[in-house]
N, C-alpha and C positions, 0 to 999 in steps of 0.2 A: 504493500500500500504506500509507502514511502518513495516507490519509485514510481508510481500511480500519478503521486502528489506533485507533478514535474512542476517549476516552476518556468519552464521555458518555453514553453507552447499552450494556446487555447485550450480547454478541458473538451470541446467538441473536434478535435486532432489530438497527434503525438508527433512526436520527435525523434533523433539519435537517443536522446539523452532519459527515454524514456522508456518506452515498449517499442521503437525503430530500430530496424539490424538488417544488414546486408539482406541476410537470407528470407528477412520476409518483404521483401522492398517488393513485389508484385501487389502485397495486400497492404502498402500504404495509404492508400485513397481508405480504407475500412478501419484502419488503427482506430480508434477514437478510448483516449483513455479513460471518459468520464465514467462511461457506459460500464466498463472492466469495473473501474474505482470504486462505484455505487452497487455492484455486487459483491465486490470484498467486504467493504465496509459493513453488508445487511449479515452477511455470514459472520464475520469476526464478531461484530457488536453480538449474536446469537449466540458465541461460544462463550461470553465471556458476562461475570456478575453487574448486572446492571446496576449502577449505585445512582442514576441520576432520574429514574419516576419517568422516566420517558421512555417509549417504545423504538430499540432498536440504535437508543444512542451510543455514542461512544468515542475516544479519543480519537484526532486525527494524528497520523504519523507524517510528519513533518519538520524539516529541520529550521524551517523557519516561517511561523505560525504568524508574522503582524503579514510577512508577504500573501499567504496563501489565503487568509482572510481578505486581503486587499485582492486576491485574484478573484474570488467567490463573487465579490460586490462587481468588482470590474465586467465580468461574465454576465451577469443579470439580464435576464430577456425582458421579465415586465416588470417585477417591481422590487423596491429592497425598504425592509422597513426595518429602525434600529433604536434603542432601548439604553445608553448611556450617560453618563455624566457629560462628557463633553468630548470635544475632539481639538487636535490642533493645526496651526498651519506649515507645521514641519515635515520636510518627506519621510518617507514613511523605509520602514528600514530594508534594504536591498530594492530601494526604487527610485529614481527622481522627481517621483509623484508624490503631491502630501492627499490625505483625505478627502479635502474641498474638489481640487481636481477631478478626482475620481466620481466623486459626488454628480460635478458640474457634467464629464462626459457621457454618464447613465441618462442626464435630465437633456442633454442635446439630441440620445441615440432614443427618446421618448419613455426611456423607462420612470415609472412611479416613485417619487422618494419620500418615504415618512421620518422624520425625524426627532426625536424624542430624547430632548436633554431634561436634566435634572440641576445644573446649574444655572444659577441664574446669568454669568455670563457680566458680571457688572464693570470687572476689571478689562476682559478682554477685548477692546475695540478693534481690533484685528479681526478677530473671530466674528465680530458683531458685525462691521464691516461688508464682509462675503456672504455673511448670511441673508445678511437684506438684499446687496445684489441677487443673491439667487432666488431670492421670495419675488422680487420685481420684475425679473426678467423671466422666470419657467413656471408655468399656469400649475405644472406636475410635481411640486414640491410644499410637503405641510411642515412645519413647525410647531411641535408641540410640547409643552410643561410636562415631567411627569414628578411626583411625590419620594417614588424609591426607586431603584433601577431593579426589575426581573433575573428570576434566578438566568433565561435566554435573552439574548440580546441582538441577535437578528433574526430575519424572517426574510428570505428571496422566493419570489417567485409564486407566493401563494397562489395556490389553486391551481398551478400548473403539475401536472401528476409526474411531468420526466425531469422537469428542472429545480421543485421547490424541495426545499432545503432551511431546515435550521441551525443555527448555531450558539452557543454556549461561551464564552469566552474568560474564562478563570487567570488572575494578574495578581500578583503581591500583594498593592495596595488595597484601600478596601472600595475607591472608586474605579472605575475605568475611563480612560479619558481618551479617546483613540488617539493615534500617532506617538504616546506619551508614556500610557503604562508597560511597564513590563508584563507580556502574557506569557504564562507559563504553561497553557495549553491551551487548545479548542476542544470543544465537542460537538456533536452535531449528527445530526437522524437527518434523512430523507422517507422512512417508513410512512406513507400514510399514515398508520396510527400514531405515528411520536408526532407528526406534523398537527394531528390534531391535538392530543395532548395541552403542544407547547402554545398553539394556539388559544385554548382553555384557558392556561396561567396565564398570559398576555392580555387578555382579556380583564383578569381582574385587576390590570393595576390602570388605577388613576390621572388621569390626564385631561388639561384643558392649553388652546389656543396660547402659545408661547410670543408673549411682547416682548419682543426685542428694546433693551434698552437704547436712548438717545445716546449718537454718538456724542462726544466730548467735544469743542469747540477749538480746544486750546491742541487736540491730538488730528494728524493729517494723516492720511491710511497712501500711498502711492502703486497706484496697480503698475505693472510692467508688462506685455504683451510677453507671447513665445517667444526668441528669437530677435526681439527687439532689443539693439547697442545705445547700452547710453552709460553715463559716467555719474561719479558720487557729486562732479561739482554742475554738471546739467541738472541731477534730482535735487540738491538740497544746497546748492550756491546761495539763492538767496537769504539763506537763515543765517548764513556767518557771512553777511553782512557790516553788520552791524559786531562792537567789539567783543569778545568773550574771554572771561576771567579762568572758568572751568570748564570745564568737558568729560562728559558720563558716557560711554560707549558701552552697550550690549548687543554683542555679534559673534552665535553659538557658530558663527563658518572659519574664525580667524584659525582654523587649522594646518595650514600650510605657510611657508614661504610668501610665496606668493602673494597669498589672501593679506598677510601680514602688513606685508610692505605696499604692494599697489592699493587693497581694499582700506586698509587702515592710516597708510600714508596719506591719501587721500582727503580723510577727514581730519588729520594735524594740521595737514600743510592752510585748509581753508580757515581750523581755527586759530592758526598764527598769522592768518594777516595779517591782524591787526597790531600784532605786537604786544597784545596783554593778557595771552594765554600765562597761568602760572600753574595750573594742576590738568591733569590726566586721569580717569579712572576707567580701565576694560575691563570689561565681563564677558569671558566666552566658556564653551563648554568642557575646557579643559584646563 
């Protein structure tokens, strides 16, 4: 199942690096690993002591559980509905993609997205940010408050019988925050009956119409297109302007060379124009 769990190709194909080999190379067009994956899973989950009240669930074997969760969503035919504290706008780990992203190309390719935080999001203007962009611009996306977060925490595909799928997502912390927590596993049934099941529990948690808070006036959000070249002193020249005494930097990317000296030189050089830079303080993720 772990080699089921490819993370290099669509779950409706396969790859080299999965169930593809020389010597079945005539029956590539028929590969499809989902198909294999969804019958291992009903069997293994069968063999083994159910601890989670659901029909048919069970741990996914995978080496890297934020990716394979991010492929499940990514994959989504009609709808994904989700159950958490919060999510962030950092990419997401073995991808270049943060959450939002993902989010945003489900709601362009027309798939259904419910969304259900349990934060209220008040510090975050970032997050609050994209959130409204996507409330304004995709007719196909809800926002909603919920009380606690469910023992499951996604739902793809409802009511579709070949591709719905739940999932369970267990992390350290005692919230889940996507892109943030550490998960220490998934779980997940595709059985009709666990689907129904987890539908039931879902059911009972509480939830109403999520207000986004006002953004802040004094904070400026700056989108950047894909692909789009531009520099620290075209984004944010005009703020060091004017003289500056100190300078606060938090930037989780100063990880290399590079980043150091062009990304972060950058922002000195603008605040010494003036000549009456006296302190410094960086915060990055290392």
């Amino acid at each position: 199942m772990r080699i089921l769990n490819c993370t290099d190709c669509s779950p409706d194909t396969s790859c080299y690096r999965c169930i593809r080999d020389y010597n079945n190379q005539i029956y590539h067009s028929q590969l499809k690993r989902e198909q294999a994956l969804k019958y291992l899973e009903l069997v293994y989950s069968a063999s083994q002591t159910n601890n989670y009240s659901v029909q048919s669930a069970g741990i996914i074997f995978t080496s890297n559980p934020d990716y394979w969760l991010l492929q499940q969503v990514q994959n989504a035919k009609q709808s994904v509905s989700i159950w958490v504290d919060s999510l962030t706008v950092e990419p997401i780990s073995g991808s270049q993609y943060d959450w939002l992203d993902i989010l945003q190309d489900c709601l362009r390719r027309g798939v259904k997205i419910n969304l259900n935080l349990q934060s209220s999001l008040e510090e975050d203007w970032v997050l609050v940010h994209y959130l409204r962009h996507l409330l304004n611009r995709y007719p196909n996306v809800t926002l909603e408050k919920i009380e606690q977060i469910p023992t499951w925490n996604i739902l793809i595909d409802d009511g579709d019988d070949y591709s719905a799928r739940a999932i369970r997502i267990n992390v350290e912390q005692k919230t889940i925050c996507l892109g943030e927590s550490l998960i220490q596993n998934v779980v997940s049934t595709t059985h009709p009956e666990g689907l129904r099941q987890v539908k039931m529990q879902l059911a009972q948690i509480k939830n109403q119409l999520f207000i986004l808070p006002s953004e802040n006036s004094d904070n400026q959000v700056i989108s950047i297109n894909q692909g789009q070249i531009t520099s620290e002193r075209e984004l944010f020249g005009d703020y060091f302007q004017k003289p500056i005494s100190s300078l606060w930097i938090n930037d989780p990317y100063l990880t290399n060379r590079y980043r150091i000296v062009e990304r972060l030189g950058a922002y000195l050089d603008m605040a010494d124009g003036t000549g009456r830079l006296q302190s410094i303080t960086v915060a990055c993720a290392r």
